[in-house]
C-alpha angles and dihedrals in degrees: 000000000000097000105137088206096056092049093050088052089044092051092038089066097046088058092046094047099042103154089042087052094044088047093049100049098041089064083057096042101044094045087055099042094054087036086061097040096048103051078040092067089033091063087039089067100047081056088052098045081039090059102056089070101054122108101061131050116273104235099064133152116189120202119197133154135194132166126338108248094188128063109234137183095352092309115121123238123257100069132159110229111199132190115228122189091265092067098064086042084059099049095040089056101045093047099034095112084058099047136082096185141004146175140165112230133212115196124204131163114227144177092235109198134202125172110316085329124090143169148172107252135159109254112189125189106220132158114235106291102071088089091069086045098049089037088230121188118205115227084173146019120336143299129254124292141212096245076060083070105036090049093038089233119187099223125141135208106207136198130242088251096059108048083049097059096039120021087028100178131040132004121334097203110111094011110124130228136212107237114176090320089309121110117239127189121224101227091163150011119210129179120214128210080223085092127234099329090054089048092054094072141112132198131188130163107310087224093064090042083057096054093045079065093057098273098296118150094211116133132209092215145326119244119197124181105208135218097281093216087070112107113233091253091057089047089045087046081055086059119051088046088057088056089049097055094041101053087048092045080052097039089247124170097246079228086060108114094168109058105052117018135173130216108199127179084210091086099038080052088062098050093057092050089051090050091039091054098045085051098045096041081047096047088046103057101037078051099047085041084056093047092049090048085055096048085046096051096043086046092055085050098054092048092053091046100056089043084053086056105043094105093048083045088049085053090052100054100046077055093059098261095157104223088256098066084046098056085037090055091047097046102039083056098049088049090059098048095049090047089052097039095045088052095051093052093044090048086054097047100050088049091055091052096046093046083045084056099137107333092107099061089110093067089042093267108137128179096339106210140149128203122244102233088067090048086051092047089047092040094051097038084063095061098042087054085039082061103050095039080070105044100056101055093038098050087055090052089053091054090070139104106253084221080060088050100050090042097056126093 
């Protein structure tokens, strides 16, 4: 293997055979270079289709409700169903063992002032875990707690936004707004993945929002983050019994679509794995079909190549070359073409990918990447095909009479 005079030999041929060479390794290359593009962008579009996803926790249930559309038990259509604050303490009891966090939400729509300065803004009265749900980051001070709601404290959490349009310079933390004449302390800023809306937030104690409403306990939806070890068909499962219980707690038709309806990220989960799974199932086999173009054509090459040689191999033999040294010499030099040829593909395709960066988001590409244990499969599955590429045909040319070799044309 580290005999100087074989290399010299091995390296001798490839000089002498240039556009063989050239011919043999470009099949390798090429199969590894698309093989790494492809499952690049591949992997560019799940981050894409992933992304679209991100601002919220993905374990959500969403519970909202509207007019009834079906008469029941003697009550007309045209109902308004509205959520109190029992019924998320129903459901939250009877799940809790299913869910990891949970809050009932008021929405309002509100001028918020500061200063000289004002704005429209949501403000949503919510208890502590809307931050898990939301998937918040604070950027400064804290969220809100649950002495907040035992004390009715009115406290806010703003978004970056927020403090951006309205406090401008310095800390927001202890400033005071203006909500609907009411003073609200700023005892937090968050920013949100969810982008500039999200961030344009505020949230206080659902109880004072409450009583800003003139002390009703209605509710504009109930949001529940669920046990992620749960499978999609046990959260969908989750569900679908919450609306139950909810439509007979209303006195809604079952068939009623209208009424109660529930928003879960379950469904939305299976989707993406059914997506994720066509993709991947597509990208690999258009890769592993690249991969097997590149083995055939280095296999027709080598073929070609030995059958090139059998005169040179005929020569050998008469001089006393046992059959082992002849196959050695093939396939040590076939080796070495398919390694310098691979890692020149792969070199080629992670630099494609790396120059393509972000510059396809346009076409839903993000971030196009491959791992490099997969290079490393494809790449080394390439050498070993590229051994025995040439094996094969190199074993049956040692098999030969040297009188049949030097015979041949």
């Amino acid at each position: 293997m580290f005999d100087i005079d074989r290399w010299q030999e091995i390296f001798s041929s490839i000089r002498s055979n240039v556009l063989r060479t050239v011919l043999s390794g470009f099949t390798v290359a090429l199969g590894l270079y698309i093989f790494i593009v492809l499952f690049g962008i591949g992997k560019g579009l799940q981050n894409s289709f992933s992304q679209s996803f991100n601002g919220d926790a993905s374990n959500l249930i969403r519970i909202f409700t509207g007019k009834t559309s079906i008469a029941f038990n003697g009550l007309q259509s045209d109902r308004q169903i509205v959520l109190l604050n029992e019924d998320f303490n129903a459901i939250e009891k009877s799940s809790k063992h299913k869910l990891e966090y949970a809050t009932g939400r008021a929405d309002m729509p509100v001028t918020i002032k500061y200063g000289r300065e004002n704005g429209s803004y949501q403000v949503t009265g919510a208890n502590p875990d809307e931050q898990f749900i939301e998937e918040r980051q604070l950027v400064d001070g804290r969220y809100l707690s649950p002495l907040d709601f035992q004390n009715s404290q009115k406290v806010a959490v703003i978004g970056r936004m927020v403090q951006r349009d309205l406090i401008k310079d310095g800390s927001a933390v202890g400033k005071y707004l203006d909500i609907n004449g009411i003073m609200f302390r700023v005892v937090g800023v968050f920013s949100d993945a969810g982008g500039d809306r999200d961030e344009r937030m505020i949230s206080v104690p659902l109880n004072v929002l409450q009583q800003l409403k003139k002390n009703s306990d209605t509710l504009s939806n109930i949001t529940l983050a669920y046990d992620k070890n749960l499978s999609p068909e046990e959260a969908e499962k989750l569900g679908e019994r919450i609306k139950g219980e909810l439509k007979k707690k209303k006195s809604v038709s079952p068939d009623d679509e209208n009424a109660v309806s529930v928003w879960n990220d379950a469904s939305n989960k299976k989707d993406q794995f059914q997506f994720m799974f066509v993709l991947t199932m597509i990208v690999g086999i258009v890769g592993l079909g690249t991969l097997i173009a590149g083995i055939i054509g280095i296999s027709n090459i080598m073929v070609y190549i030995v059958k090139e040689r059998t005169k040179e191999i005929g020569v050998r033999k008469a001089i006393g070359a046992k059959p082992r040294s002849i196959i050695s010499l093939i396939l040590q030099e076939s080796i070495v073409i398919t390694v310098i040829s691979g890692l020149i593909g792969v070199g080629l395709g992670v630099l494609t990918l790396k120059l393509m960066g972000d510059n396809l988001e346009k076409y839903f590409i993000i971030n196009p990447s491959v791992g490099w244990g997969l290079i490393s499969f494809a790449f080394l599955g390439l050498v070993f095909s590229g051994a025995v590429a040439g094996f094969v045909p190199a074993y049956r040319a040692s098999k030969i009479k040297p009188v049949e070799a030097l015979k041949s044309d």
